[in-house]
N, C-alpha and C positions, 0 to 999 in steps of 0.2 A: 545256370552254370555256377558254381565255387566261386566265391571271390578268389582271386587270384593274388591281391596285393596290398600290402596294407597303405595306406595315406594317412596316416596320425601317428603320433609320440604318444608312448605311454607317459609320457611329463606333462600335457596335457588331461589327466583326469583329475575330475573333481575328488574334492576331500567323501562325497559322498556317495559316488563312487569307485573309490579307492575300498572303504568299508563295508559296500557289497559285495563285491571282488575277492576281500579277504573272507566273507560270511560265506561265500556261494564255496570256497578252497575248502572251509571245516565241515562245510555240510550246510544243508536248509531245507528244513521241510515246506512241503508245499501239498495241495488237493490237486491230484493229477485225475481229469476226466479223460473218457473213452470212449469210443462210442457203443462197446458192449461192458456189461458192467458197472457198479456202484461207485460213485468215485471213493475213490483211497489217497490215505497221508503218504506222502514217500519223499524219503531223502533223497537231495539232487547234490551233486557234485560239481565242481569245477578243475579239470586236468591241473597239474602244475604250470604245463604250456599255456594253458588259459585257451585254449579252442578247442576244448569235448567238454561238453556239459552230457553228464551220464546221471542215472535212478538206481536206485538199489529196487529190489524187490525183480522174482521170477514171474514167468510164466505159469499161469495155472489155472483150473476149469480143463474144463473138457474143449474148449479149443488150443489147449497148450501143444499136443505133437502138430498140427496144421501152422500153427505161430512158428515154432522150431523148424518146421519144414522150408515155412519161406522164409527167414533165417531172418526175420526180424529182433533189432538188437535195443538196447536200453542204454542207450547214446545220442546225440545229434554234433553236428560240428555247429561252431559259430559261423562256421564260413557261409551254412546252408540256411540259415535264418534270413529270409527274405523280407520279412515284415513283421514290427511288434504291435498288436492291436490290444488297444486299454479296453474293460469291459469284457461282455459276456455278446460279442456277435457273432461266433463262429455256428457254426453244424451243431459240432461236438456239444456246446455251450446248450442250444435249443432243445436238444435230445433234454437236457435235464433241467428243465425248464421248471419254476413254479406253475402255479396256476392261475397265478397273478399276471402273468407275463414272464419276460425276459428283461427288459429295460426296471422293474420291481424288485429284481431277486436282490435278496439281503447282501448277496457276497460280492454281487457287481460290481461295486467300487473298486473292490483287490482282488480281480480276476484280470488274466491275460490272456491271450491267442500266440504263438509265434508260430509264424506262418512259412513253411521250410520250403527247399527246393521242391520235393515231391511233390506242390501242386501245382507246378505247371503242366498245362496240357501236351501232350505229343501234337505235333502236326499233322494233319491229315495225307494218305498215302505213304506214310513213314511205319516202317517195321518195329515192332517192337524192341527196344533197345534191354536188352537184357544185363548189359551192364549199371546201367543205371536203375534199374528194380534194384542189382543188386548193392550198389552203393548206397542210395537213399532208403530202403526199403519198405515204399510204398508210404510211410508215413508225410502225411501232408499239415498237421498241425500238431501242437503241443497246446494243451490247454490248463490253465493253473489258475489257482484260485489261493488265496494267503489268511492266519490267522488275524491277521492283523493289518494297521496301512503302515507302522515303521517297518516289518518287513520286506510289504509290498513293493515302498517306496526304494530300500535298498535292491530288489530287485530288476527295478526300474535302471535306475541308475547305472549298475552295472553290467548290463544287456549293452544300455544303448551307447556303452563306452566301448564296448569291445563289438561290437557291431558297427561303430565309427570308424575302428582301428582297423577293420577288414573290409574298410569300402572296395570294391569292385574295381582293380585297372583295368579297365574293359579291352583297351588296344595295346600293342606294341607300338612304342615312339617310333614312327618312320621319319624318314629323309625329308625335307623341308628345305626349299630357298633361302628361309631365313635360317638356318643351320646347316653351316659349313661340317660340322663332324655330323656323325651318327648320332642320333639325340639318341638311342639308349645307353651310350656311353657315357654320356654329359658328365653325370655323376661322377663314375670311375673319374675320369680326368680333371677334374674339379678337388678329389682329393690331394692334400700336402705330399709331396714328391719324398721317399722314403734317404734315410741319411747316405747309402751310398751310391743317390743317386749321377750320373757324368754329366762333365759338360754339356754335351749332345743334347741327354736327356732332359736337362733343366733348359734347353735353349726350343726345345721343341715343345715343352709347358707351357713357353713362353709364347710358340707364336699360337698356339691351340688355346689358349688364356684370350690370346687377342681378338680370336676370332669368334669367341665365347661371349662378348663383349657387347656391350648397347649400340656403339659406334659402330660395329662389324654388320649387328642387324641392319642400322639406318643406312649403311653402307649397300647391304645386297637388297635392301627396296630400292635405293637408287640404281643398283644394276639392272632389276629388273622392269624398272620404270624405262631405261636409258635403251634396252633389246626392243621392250615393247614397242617404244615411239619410232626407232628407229624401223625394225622391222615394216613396220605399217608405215614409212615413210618409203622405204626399199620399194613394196607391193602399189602405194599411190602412185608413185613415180613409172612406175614400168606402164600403168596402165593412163599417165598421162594427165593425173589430175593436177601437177602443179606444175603445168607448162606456164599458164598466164600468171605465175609466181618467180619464173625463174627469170636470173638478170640476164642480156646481153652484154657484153665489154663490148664498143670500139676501139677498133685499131689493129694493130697484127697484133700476132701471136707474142707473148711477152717473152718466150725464151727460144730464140732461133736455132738453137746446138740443141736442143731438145728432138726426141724420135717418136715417133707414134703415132697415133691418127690425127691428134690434135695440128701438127705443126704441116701436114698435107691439106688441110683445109684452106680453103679461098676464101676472103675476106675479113671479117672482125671476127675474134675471140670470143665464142661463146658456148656455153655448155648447156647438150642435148638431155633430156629427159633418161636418158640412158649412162649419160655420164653418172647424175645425180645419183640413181638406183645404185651406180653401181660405189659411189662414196659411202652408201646407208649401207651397202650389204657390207663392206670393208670394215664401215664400225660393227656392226654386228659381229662379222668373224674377231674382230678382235676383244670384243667384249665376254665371247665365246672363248678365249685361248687364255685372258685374264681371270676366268674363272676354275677353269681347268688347271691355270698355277699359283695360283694364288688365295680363292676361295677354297677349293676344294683339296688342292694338291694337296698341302699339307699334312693334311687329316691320310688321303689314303697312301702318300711314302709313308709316312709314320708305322702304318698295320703292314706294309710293305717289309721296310725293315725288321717290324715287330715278330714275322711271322719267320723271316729266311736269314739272320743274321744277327738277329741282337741275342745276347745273353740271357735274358729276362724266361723264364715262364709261358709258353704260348698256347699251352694246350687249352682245351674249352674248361674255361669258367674260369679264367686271369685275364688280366688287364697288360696295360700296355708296361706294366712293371712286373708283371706276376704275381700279384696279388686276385687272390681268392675273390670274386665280385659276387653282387646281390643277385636276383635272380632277374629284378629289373634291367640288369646291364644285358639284354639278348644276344646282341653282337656278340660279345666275347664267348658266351655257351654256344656258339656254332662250333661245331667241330674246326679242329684247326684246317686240314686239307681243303672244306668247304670255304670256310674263310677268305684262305690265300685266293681258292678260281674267283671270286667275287670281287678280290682286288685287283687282281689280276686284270679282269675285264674293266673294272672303271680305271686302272692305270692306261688301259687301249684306248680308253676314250680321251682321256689326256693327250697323249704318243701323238692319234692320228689329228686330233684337234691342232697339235703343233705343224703338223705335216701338211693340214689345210692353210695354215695362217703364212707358212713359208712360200708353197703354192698363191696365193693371194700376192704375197708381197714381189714375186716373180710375175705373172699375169697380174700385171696390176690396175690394166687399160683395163674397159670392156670388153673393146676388140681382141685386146690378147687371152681374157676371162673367157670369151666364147669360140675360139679358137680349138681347134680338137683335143692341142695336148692339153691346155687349159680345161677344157671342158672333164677331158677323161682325168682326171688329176684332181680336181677341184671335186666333181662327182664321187669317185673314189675315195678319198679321203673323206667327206664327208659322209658318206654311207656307210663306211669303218667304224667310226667316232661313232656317230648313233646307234650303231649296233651293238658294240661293246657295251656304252650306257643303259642301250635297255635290256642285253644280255647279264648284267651284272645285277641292276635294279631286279630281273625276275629268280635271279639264283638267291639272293637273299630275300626276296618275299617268299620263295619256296623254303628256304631251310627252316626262319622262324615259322612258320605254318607248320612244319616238320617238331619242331621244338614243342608247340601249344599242342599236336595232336597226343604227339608221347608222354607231355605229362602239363595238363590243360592246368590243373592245378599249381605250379609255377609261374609257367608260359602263358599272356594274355595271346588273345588271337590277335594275327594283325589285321587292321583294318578295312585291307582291302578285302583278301581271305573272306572276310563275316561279311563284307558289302554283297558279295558273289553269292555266300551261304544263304543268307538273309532272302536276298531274288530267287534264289532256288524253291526255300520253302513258301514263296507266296507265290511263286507260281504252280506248286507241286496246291498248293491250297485251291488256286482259281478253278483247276483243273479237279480237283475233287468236287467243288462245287459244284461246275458242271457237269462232270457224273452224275452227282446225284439229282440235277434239274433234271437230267433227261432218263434217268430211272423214273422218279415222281411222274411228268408226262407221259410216260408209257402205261406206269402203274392206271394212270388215270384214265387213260385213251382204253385201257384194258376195260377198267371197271366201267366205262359207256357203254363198253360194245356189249359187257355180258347184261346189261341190263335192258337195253334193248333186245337180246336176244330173247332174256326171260321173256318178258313184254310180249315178244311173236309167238312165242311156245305156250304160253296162258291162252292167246287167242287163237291158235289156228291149231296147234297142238302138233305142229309138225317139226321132225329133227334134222331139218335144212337149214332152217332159221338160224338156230342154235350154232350151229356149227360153221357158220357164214359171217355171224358177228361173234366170235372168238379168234376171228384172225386179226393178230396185232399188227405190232409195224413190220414185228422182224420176221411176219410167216410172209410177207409181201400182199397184204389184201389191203384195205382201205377201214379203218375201225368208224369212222366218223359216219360210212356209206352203209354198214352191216346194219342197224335197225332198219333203215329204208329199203333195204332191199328183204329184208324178210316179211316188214310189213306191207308191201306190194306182192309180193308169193301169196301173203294169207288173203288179200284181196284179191 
């Protein structure tokens, strides 16, 4: 695949190269080998943009209309440069080989390889992608060789700078516990707030700043340190494991005007394994309702407002001020309409999370939690909220997916996306494999049985034999059993 993004400053290149950057922009000759043909000098170029290194010189011989046919061109992008190999160890390289060797040849020292997208394999059982013949155009290396090594070395240099600066973003930043916004936003909202920007706006920087922050991280590991323990305190409890843990109180009940199952009880004060479960689940839900307004809230009224009421810019490819974003910021190039349903849904997870937590604070016994209306109320609400969460979660992993399919070259894929992709083709592999095990096995089973059958036909001379071990697996006879049963006939 294309890199997709760059991860370096052009402020970082060296002084040298800077100088073959500027040498590669005027032109530079270099020995371009091939695999058919004598190697030839040809001038290479560098675009103004600095990502198409292009050769002067046409097509010619008598394979020139068959070149022109498959529309091979005298270009490559930087993005497609996979690998730069020093020396002379390619293909291309050994085709023109002295006689001395390859590791001997005189020019070894300032020759290269770059090794392009085109040489990756297809997967097995996958169709021929005819777009990609026609974007890369089959070429799989660039082979060069230099007059000299201060050229060479400037050549060096300047490959492996602009080959730095197009490292690969291989994923889309997704959602994270430790990040409250959309981390491909980060960015956008990390820039300085434009001069007219309001009140509102500079106070909502303010708490998206905060939660941007070292403290906001170390904060939601404690939150989710605080669900976990709990949680699995809620689950021990139910099933009993910290009865020989839990205190008894003597004495009565400590508040007599108190209602509920606690103050019906006979004898001393004390709490059942089912009370306990049900204190661990209470923090939970409200550990749940504190993140819904206060981690998370923030970030999604913000794209709330952003999208149905503010002044600002909303359509895809601005920010929460209208400004133009990189290509990194995903979020934002979602379509706007797409946008709003995906907030929309995690604002319901919000909504019904409050509706659980008020539910809770009304049933707030066990007895009253497991209670019908309790139950149907707590259930319901609860089945909302996570719906909408993971309703919303797959509307935006579909749209970015959407994004990288339409133009891969902007858009990284997102992570999960390629996790899925990934499984696909190593099982579409496994499955090829097997294929062709059990083509070989038959091939094999085949070539016993005709040879056994020669074997009967040399000695008895008869065309039963023959045509008895020629049945394979899939005529339904037995291959393994056709020599023996022909050479029991001749006997």
């Amino acid at each position: 695949m294309p890199r997709a993004g760059r991860s370096a400053s052009k402020s970082s290149r060296s002084p040298t190269a800077l100088a073959g950057i500027d040498m590669l922009k005027r032109g530079s000759k270099a020995t371009k080998y091939t695999r058919n043909g004598v190697p030839r000098e040809t001038t290479f170029r560098l675009s103004d943009d600095e990502q198409t290194l292009s050769w002067d010189g046409g097509h010619g011989g008598l394979t020139a209309p068959i070149k022109m046919a498959r529309g091979e061109r005298r270009s490559i992008k930087i993005t497609e440069v996979l690998e730069m190999m020093l020396g002379m160890e390619s293909k291309i390289f050994s085709l023109h080989r002295d006689q001395t060797g390859m590791n001997e040849h005189p020019m070894a020292h300032v020759s290269m390889t770059l090794v392009l997208v085109g040489s990756l394999p297809s997967f097995p059982g996958e169709e021929d992608d005819m777009e990609r013949t026609k974007n890369f155009n089959l070429r799989e290396t660039l082979d060069l060789s230099f007059k000299d090594e201060e050229v060479f070395g400037l050549w060096v240099a300047a490959l492996r700078a602009l080959m730095y600066e197009t490292e690969p973003v291989f994923f889309t930043k997704v959602a994270s516990p430790l990040n409250n916004v959309n981390a491909s936003a980060i960015a956008s909202i990390r820039q300085k707030a434009p001069p007219d920007a309001s009140c509102g706006e500079l106070m909502r920087d303010l708490v998206l700043h905060a939660q941007l922050s070292k403290c906001s991280e170390i904060m939601n590991i404690v939150w989710i340190i605080c669900v976990a323990g709990c949680g699995t305190w809620w689950a021990s409890s139910i099933i009993g494991f910290w009865n020989a843990f839990y205190i008894v109180y003597d004495g009565p009940f400590p508040c007599d005007k108190c209602t509920g199952y606690n103050a019906t009880r006979d004898g001393p004060w004390y709490m059942e394994k089912t009370d306990w479960a049900n204190v661990a689940i209470q923090i939970v839900r409200g550990l749940l309702t504190y993140q819904g307004l206060v981690m998370v809230g923030p970030w999604r009224f913000s794209n709330l407002w952003h999208l149905t009421c503010s002044r600002r810019e909303s359509e895809a490819g601005h920010d929460l001020y209208g400004r133009a974003t990189d290509d990194a910021s995903v979020w934002f190039h979602i379509e706007k309409k797409k946008r709003l349903r995906v907030t929309l849904y995690l604002i319901g997870n919000i909504v019904f999370q409050i509706f659980l937590q008020i539910a809770a604070a009304v049933y707030y016994s066990y007895e009253l939690d497991q209670s019908a209306a309790g139950v149907l109320i707590g259930i319901s609400c609860m089945l909302l909220s996570i719906g909408c969460a993971v309703a919303g979660a797959y509307w935006q992993t579909h749209y970015e997916h959407e994004l990288h399919v339409n133009d891969p070259d902007r858009f990284p894929p997102n992570p999960l996306i390629h996790a899925k992709e990934q499984f696909d083709k190593k099982r579409n592999k496994r499955r090829a494999r097997q294929s062709v095990q059990k083509e070989v096995e038959f091939m094999r089973s085949n070539r016993m049985s005709f040879i056994g059958a020669a074997s009967c036909e040399e000695g008895a001379g008869g065309h039963s034999g023959f045509s008895a071990g020629m049945v394979g697996p899939h005529g339904g006879g037995s291959p393994v059993a056709a020599p023996f049963v022909c050479c029991t006939s001749r006997a």
